[in-house]
FILUM-668548 format. One line per field, with one value per atom (N, C-alpha, C, O, CB): x, y, z; residue in one letter. Coordinates in steps of 0.02 Angstrom, whole numbers, plus 50000, padded with zeros to 5 digits. Glycine has a CB too. Layout:
// residues N
x <- c(X / ...)
y <- c(Y / ...)
z <- c(Z / ...)
kolfi <- c(A / ...)
END
This chain:
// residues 127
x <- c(57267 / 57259 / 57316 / 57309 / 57255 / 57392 / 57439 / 57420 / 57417 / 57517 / 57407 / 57403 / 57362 / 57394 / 57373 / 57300 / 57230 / 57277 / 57262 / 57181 / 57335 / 57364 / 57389 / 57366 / 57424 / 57449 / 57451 / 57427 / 57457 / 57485 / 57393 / 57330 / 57309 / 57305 / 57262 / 57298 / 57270 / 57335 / 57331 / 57216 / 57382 / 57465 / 57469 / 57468 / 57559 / 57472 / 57471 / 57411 / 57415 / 57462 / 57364 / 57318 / 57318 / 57301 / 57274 / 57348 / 57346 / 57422 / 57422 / 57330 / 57473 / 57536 / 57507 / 57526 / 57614 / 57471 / 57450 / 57411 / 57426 / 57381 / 57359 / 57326 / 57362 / 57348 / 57289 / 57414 / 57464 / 57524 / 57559 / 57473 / 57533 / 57585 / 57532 / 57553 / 57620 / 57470 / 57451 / 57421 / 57426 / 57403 / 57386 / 57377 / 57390 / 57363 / 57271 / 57432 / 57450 / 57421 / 57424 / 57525 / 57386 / 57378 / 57293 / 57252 / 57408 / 57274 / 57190 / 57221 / 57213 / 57111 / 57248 / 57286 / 57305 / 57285 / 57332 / 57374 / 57393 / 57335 / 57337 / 57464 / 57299 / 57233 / 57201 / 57195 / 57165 / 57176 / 57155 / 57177 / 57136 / 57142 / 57254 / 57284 / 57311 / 57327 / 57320 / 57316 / 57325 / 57253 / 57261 / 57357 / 57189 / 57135 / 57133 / 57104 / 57083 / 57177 / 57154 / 57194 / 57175 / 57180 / 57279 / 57305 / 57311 / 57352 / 57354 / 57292 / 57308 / 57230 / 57187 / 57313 / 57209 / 57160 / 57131 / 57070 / 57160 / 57189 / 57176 / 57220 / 57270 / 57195 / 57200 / 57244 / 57240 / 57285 / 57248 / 57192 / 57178 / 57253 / 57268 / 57071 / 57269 / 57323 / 57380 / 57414 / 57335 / 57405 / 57451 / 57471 / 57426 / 57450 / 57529 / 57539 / 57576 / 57630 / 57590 / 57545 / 57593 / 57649 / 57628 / 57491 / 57712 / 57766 / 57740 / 57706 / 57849 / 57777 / 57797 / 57814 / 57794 / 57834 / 57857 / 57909 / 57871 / 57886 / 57990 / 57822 / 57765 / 57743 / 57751 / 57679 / 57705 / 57696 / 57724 / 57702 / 57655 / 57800 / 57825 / 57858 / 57872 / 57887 / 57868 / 57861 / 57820 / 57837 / 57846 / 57757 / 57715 / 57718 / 57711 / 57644 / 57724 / 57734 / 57791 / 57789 / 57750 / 57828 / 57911 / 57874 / 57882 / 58001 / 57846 / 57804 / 57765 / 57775 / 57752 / 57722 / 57678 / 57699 / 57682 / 57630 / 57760 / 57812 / 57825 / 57815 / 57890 / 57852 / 57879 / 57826 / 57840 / 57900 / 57768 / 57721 / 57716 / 57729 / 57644 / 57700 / 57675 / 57724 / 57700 / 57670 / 57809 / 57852 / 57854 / 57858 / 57900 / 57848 / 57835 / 57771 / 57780 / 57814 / 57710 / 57665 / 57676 / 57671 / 57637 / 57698 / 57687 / 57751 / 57757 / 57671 / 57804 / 57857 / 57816 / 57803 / 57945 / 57799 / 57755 / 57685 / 57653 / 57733 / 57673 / 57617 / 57650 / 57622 / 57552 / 57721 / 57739 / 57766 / 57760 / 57787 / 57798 / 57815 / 57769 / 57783 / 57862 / 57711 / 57639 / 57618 / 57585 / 57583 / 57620 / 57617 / 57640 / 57607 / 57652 / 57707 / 57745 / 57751 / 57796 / 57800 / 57703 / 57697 / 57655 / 57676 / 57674 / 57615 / 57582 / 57587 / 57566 / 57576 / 57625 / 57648 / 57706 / 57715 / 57688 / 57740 / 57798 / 57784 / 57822 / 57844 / 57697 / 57692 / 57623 / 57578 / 57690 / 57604 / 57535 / 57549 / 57512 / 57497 / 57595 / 57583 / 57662 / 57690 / 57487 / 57676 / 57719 / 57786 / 57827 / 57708 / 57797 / 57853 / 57920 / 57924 / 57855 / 57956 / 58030 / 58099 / 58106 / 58043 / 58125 / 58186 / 58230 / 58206 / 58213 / 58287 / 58302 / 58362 / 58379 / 58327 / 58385 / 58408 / 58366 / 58378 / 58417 / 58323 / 58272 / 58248 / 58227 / 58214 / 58259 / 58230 / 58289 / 58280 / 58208 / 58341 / 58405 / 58405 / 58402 / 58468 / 58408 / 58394 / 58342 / 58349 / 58386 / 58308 / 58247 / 58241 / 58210 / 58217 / 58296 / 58316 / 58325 / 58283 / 58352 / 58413 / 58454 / 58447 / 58483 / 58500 / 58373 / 58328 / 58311 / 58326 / 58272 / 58262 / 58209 / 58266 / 58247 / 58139 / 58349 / 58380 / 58413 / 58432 / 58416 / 58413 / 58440 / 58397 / 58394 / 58452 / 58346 / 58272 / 58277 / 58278 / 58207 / 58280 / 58266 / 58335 / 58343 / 58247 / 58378 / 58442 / 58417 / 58406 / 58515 / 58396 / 58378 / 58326 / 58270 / 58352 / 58382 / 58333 / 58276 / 58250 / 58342 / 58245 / 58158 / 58167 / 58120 / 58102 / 58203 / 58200 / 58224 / 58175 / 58242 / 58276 / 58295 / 58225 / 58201 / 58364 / 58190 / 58144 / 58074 / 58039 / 58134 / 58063 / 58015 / 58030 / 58015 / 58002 / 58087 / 58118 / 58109 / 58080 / 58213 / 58127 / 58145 / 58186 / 58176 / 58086 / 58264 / 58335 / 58359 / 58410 / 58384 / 58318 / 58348 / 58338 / 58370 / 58323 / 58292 / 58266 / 58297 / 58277 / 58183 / 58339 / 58415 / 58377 / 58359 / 58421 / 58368 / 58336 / 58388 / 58373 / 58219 / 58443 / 58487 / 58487 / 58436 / 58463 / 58537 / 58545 / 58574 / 58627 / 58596 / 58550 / 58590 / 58685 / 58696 / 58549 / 58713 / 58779 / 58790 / 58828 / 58818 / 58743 / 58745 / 58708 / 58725 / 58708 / 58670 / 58633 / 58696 / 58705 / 58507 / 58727 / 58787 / 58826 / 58837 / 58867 / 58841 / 58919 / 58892 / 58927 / 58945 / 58801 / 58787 / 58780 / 58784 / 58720 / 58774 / 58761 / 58820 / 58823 / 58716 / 58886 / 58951 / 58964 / 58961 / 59000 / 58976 / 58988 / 58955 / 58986 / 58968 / 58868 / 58844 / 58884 / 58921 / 58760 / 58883 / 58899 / 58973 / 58978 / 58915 / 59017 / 59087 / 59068 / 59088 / 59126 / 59034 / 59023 / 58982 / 58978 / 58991 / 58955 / 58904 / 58836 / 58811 / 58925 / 58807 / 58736 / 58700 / 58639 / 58715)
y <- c(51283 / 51282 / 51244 / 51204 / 51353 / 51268 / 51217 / 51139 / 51106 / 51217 / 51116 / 51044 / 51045 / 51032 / 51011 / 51056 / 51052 / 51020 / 50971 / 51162 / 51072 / 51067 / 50997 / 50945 / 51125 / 51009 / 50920 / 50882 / 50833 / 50888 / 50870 / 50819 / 50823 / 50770 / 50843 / 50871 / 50847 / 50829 / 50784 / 50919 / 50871 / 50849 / 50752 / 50709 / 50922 / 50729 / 50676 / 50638 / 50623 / 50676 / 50634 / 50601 / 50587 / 50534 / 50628 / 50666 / 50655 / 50613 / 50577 / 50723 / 50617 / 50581 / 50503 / 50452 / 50621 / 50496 / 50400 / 50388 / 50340 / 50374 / 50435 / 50419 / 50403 / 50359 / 50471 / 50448 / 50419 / 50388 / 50383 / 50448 / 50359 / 50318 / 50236 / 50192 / 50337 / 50231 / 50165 / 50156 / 50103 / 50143 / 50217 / 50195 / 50269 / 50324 / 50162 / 50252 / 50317 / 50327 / 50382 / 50328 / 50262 / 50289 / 50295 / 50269 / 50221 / 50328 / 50341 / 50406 / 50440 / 50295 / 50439 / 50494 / 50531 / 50588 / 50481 / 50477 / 50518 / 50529 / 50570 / 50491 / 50489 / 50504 / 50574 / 50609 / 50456 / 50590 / 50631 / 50708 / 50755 / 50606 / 50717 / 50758 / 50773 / 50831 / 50748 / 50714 / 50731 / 50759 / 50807 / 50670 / 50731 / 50780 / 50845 / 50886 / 50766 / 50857 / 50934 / 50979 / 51034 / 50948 / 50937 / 50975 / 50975 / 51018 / 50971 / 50953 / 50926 / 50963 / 50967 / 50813 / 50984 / 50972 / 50931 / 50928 / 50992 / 50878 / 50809 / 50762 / 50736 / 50802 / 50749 / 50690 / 50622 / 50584 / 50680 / 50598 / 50530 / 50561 / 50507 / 50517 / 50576 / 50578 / 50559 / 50515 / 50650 / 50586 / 50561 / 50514 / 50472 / 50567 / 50491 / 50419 / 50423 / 50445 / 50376 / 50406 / 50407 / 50322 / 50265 / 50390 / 50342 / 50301 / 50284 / 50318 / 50345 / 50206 / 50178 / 50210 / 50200 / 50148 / 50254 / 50282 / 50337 / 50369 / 50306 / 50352 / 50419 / 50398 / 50428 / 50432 / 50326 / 50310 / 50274 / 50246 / 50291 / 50287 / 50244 / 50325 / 50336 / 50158 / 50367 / 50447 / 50462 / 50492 / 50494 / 50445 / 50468 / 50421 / 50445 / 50480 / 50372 / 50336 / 50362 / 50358 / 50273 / 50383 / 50425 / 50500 / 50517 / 50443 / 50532 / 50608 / 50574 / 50598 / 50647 / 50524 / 50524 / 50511 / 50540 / 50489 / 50450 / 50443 / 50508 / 50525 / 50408 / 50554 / 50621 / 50654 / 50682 / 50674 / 50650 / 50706 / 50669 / 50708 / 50720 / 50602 / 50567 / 50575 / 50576 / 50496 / 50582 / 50576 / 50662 / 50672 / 50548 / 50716 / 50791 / 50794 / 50813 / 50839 / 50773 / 50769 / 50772 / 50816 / 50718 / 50691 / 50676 / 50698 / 50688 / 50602 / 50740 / 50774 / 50840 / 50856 / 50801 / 50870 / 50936 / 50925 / 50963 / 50984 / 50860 / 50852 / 50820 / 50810 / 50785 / 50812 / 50787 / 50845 / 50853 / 50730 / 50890 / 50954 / 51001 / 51038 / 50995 / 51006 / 51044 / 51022 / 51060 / 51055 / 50967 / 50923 / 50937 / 50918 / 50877 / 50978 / 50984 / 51063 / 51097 / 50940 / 51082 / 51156 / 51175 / 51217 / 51198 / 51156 / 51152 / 51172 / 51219 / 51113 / 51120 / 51093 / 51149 / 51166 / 50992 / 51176 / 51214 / 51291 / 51333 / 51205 / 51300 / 51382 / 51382 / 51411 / 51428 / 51346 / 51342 / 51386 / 51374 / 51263 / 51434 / 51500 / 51486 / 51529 / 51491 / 51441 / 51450 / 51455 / 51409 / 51421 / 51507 / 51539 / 51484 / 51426 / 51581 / 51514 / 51485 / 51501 / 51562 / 51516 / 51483 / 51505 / 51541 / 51551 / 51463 / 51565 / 51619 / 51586 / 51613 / 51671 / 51516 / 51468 / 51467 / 51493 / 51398 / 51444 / 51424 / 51486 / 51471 / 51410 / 51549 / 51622 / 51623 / 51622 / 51696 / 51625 / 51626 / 51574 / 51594 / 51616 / 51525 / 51470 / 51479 / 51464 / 51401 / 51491 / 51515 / 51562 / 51557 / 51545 / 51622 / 51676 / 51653 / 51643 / 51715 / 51618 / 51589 / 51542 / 51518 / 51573 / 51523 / 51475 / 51501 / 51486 / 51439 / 51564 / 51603 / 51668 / 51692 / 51660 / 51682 / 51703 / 51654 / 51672 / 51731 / 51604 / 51535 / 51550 / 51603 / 51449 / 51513 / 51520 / 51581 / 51565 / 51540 / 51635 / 51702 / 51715 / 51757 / 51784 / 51669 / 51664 / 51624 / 51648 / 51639 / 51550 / 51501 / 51507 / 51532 / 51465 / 51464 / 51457 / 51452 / 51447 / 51404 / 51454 / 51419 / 51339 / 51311 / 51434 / 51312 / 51240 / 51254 / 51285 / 51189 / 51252 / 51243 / 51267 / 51220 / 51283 / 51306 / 51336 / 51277 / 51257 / 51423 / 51256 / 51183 / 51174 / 51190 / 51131 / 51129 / 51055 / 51078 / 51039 / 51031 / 51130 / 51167 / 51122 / 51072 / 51178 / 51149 / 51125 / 51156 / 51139 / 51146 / 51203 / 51236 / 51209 / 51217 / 51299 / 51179 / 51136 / 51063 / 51029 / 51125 / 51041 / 50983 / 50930 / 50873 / 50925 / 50958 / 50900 / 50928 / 50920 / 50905 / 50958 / 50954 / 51032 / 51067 / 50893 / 51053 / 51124 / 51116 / 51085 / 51169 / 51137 / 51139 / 51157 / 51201 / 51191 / 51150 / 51184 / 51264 / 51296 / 51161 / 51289 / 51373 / 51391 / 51432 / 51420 / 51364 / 51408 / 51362 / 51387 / 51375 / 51313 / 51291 / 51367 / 51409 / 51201 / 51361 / 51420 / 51487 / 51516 / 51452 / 51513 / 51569 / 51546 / 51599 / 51600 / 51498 / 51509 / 51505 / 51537 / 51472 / 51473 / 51488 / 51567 / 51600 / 51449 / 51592 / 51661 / 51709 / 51757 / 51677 / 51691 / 51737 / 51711 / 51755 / 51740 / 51670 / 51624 / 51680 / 51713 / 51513 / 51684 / 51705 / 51779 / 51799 / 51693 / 51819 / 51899 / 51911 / 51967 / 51938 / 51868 / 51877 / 51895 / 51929 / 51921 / 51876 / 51905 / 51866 / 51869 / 51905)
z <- c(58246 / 58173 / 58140 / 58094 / 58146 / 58178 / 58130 / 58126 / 58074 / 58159 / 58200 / 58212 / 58152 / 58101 / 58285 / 58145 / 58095 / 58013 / 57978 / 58083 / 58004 / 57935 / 57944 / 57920 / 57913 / 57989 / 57979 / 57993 / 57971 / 57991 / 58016 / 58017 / 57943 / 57912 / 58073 / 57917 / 57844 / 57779 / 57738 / 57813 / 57785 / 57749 / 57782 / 57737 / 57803 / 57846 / 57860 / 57806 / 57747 / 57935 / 57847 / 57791 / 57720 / 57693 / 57791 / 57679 / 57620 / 57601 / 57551 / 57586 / 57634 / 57618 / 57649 / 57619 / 57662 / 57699 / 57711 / 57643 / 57608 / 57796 / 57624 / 57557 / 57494 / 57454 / 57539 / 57491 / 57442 / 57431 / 57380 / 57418 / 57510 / 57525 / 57506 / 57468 / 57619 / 57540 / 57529 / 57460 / 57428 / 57581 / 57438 / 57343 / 57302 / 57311 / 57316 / 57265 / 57246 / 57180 / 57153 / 57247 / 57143 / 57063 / 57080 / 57042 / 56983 / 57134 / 57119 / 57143 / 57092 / 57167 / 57180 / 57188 / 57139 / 57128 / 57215 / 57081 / 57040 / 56969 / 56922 / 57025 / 56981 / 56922 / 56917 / 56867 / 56939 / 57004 / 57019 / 57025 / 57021 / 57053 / 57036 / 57035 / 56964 / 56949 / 57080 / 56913 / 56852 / 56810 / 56772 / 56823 / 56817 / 56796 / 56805 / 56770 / 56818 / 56870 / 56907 / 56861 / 56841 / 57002 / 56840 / 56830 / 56747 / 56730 / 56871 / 56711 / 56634 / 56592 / 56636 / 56631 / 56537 / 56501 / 56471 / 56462 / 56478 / 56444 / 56419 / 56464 / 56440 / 56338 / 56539 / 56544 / 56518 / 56537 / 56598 / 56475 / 56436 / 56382 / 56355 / 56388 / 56374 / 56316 / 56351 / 56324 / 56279 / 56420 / 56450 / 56451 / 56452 / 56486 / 56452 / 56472 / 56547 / 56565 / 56411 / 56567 / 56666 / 56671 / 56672 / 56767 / 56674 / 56691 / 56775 / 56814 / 56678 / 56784 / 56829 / 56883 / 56940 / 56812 / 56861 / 56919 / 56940 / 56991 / 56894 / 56903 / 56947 / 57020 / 57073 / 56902 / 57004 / 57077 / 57132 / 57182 / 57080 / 57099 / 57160 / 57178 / 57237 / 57144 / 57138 / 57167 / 57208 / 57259 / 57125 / 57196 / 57258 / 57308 / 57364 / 57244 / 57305 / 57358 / 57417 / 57478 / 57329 / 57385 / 57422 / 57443 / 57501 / 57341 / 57414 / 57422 / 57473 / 57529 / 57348 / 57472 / 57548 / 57591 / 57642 / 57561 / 57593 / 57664 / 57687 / 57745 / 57651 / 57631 / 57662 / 57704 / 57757 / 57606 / 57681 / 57696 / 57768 / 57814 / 57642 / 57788 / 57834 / 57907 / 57964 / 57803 / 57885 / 57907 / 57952 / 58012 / 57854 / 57889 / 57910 / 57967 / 58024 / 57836 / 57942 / 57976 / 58058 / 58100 / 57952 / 58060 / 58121 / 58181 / 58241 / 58116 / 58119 / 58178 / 58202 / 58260 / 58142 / 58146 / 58177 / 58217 / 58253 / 58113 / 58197 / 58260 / 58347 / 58401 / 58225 / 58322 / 58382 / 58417 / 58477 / 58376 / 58373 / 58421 / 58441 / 58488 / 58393 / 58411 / 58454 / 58492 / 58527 / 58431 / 58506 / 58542 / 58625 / 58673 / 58506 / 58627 / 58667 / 58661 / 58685 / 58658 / 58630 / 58659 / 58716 / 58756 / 58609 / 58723 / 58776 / 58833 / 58868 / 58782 / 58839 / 58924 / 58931 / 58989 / 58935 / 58890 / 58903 / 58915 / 58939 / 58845 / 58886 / 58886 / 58924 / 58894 / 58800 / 58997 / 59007 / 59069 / 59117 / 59015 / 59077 / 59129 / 59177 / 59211 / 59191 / 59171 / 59227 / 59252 / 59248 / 59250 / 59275 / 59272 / 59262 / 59282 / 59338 / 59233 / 59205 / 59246 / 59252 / 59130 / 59259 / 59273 / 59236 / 59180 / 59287 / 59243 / 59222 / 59158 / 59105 / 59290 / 59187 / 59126 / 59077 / 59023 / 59142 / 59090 / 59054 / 58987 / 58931 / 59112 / 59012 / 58978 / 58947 / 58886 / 59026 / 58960 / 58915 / 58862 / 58804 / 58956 / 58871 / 58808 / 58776 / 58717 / 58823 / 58786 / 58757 / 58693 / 58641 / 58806 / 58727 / 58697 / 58664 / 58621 / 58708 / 58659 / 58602 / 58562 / 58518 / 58615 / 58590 / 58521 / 58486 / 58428 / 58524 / 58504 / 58454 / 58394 / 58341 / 58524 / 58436 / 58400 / 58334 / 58277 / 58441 / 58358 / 58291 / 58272 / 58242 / 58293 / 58281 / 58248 / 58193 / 58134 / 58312 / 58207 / 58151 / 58107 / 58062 / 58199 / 58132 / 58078 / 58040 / 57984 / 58098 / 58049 / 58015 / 57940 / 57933 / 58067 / 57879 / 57816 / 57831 / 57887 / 57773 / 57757 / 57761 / 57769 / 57797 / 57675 / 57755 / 57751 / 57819 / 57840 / 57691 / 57881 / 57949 / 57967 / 57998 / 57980 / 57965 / 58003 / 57991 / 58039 / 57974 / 57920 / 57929 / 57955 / 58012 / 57902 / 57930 / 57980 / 58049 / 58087 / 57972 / 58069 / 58145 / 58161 / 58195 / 58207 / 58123 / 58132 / 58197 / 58226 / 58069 / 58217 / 58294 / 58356 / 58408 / 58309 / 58344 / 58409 / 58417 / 58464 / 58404 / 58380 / 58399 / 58330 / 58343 / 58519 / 58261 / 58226 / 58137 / 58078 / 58231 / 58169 / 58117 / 58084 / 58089 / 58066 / 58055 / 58031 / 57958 / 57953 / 58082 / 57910 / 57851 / 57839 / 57880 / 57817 / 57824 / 57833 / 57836 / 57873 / 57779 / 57781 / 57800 / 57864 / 57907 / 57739 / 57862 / 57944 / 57996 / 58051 / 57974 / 57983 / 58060 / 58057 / 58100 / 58041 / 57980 / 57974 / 58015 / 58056 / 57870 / 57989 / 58011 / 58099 / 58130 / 57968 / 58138 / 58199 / 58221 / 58274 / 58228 / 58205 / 58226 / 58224 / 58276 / 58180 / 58172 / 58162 / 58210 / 58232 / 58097 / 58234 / 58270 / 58342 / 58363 / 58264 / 58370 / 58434 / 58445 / 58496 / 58414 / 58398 / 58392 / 58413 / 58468 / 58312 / 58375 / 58390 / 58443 / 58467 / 58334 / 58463 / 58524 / 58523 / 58568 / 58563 / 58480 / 58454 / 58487 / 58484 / 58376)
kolfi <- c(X / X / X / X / X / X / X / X / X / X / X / X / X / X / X / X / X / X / X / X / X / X / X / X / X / X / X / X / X / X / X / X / X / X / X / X / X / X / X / X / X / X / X / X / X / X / X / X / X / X / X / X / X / X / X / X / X / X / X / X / X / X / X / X / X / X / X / X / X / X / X / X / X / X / X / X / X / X / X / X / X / X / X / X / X / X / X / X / X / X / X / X / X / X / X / X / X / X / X / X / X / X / X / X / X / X / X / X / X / X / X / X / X / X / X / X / X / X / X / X / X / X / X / X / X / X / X / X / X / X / X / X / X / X / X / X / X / X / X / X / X / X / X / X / X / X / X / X / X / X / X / X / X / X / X / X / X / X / X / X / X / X / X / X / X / X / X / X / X / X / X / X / X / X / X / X / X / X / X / X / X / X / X / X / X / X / X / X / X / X / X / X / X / X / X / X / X / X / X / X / X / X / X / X / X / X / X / X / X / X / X / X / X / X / X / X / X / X / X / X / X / X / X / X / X / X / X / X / X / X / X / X / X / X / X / X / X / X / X / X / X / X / X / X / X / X / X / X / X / X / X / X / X / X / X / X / X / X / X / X / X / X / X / X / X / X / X / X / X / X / X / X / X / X / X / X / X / X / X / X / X / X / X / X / X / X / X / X / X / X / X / X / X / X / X / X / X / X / X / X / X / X / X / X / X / X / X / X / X / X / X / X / X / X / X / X / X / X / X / X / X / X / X / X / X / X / X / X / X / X / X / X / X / X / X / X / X / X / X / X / X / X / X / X / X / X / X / X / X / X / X / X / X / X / X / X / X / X / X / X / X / X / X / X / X / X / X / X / X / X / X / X / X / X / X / X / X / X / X / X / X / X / X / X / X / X / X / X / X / X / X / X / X / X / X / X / X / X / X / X / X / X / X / X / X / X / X / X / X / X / X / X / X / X / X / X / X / X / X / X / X / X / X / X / X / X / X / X / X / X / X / X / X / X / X / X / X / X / X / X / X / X / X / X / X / X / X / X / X / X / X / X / X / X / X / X / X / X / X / X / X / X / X / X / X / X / X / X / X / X / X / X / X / X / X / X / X / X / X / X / X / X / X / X / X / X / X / X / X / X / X / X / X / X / X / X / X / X / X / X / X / X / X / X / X / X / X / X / X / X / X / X / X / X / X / X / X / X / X / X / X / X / X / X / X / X / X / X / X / X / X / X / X / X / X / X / X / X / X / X / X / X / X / X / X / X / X / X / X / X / X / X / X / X / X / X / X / X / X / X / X / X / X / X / X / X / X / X / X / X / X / X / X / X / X / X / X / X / X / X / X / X / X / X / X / X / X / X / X / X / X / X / X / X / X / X / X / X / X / X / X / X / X / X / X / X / X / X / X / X / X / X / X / X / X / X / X / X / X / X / X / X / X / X / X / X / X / X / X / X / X / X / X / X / X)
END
């Protein structure tokens, strides 16, 4: 089901990375009562243009790391390294912000400065 989401977050960020003012038309009807009164600036769609890179960019990391779930949980036994890191992933992991936990800053793709400070601190007490 996640893959499913991005696959559709992808799509809709390529849709509004390659034309963004049939996009922002559409999303402004949805959201306005009178959008004919609006006047939409320049810089809206070169906003969305930057919003669909993002989405396109998110997309295809979370389709690249499901990607690689797979192969890592298809039955077969692990070594005992392997169960320990594991551990001390899924423990970052449940320290980790909402934004580290998108991104999935735990898995080597960057940590905000408070979740570094909080995984030093735990690393230090032994958690």
């Amino acid at each position: 089901m996640k893959r499913h989401v991005h696959l559709v977050v992808g799509l809709f960020g390529l849709l509004e990375l390659l034309c963004p003012r049939p996009v922002v038309a559409v999303l402004t009807r949805l959201a306005y009562r009178t959008p004919d009164s609006l006047e939409i600036r320049e810089w809206v769609y070169t906003a969305a243009r930057i919003e669909g890179a993002a989405f396109v960019l998110l997309a295809l990391v979370g389709l690249y790391r499901s990607a690689d779930r797979p192969a890592e949980s298809d039955g077969r036994a692990s070594t005992s390294g392997d169960a320990s890191e594991s551990a001390s992933e899924a423990a970052a992991e449940s320290r980790a912000c909402p934004i580290c936990r998108i991104a999935g800053g735990s898995r080597g793709f960057g940590r905000c400065p408070v979740c570094r400070v909080v995984d030093r601190a735990a690393d230090r007490s032994g958690k």
